[in-house]
N, C-alpha and C positions, 0 to 999 in steps of 0.2 A: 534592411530588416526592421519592421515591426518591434518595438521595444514593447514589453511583456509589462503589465502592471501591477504590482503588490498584490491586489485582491484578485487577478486572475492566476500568479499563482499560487495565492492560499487554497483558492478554486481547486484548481489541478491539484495540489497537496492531496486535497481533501478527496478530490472523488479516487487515487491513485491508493488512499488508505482501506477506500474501499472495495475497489478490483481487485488489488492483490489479494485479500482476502475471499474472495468470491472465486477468485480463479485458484486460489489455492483450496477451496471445499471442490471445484470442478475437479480439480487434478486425485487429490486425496481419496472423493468419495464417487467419481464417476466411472474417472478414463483406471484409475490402479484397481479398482475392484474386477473391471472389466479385465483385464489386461491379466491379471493374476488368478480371476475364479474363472475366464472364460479362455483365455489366450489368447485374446483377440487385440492387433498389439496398436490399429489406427488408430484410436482417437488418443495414444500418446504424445507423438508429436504436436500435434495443436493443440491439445491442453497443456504441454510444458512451453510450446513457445505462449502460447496464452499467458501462462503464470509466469513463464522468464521476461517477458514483456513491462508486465504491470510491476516484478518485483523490481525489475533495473529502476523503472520511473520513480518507483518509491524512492529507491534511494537517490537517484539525484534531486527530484524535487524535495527530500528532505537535506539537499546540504543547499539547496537553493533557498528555501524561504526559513532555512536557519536564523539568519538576521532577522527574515519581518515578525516573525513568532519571540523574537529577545529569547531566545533559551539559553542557558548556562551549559558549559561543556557535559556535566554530569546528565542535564535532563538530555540530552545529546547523544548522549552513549548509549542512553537507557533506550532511546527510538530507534538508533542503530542497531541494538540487539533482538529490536520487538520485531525487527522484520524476519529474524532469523525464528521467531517462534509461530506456529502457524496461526493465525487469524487475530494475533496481539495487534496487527493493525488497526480493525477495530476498536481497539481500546483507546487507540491515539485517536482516531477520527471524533469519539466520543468525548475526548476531551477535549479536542480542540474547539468541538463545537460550542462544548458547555463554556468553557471561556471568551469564545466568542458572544455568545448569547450572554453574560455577566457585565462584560464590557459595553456593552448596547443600552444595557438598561440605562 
């Protein structure tokens, strides 16, 4: 097997902070509206496996590039819980980035 590289997956981190939250506006604001104003019940399962998808990856790629990011257990928990809030992943992605871009200069 292919061994994985630090920045491929901060990569993955990164775009995985951003699907969850995309598939969780899909699920929230598409398939449940639909599903509950119209009774129309398909496009639940594939927006939830959509968004059970992206939310699993979140969090294993966040216990994975735990170390490359040096995060202390508190900022840890705090990312562990954003997943549970909807589209708090975004907030992680934007932070990651801005610290990424500070470290560059």
């Amino acid at each position: 097997m292919k061994n994985i590289s630090e920045e491929q997956l901060k990569k993955w981190f990164r775009i995985s902070c951003t699907w969850e939250a995309i598939s969780c506006a899909i699920l929230f604001l598409v398939a449940m509206p639909i599903k509950y104003q119209f009774g129309y019940v398909l496009p639940m399962p594939f927006a939830g496996c959509f968004h059970g998808f992206w939310f699993t990856a979140y969090l294993i790629l966040l216990f994975v590039t735990k170390k490359s990011y040096k995060w202390d257990d508190e900022e840890f928990i705090f990312y562990i819980m954003f997943a549970f809030i909807p589209f708090a992943t975004l907030s992680i992605h934007s932070k990651i980035k801005e610290a990424e871009s500070n470290n560059n200069l």
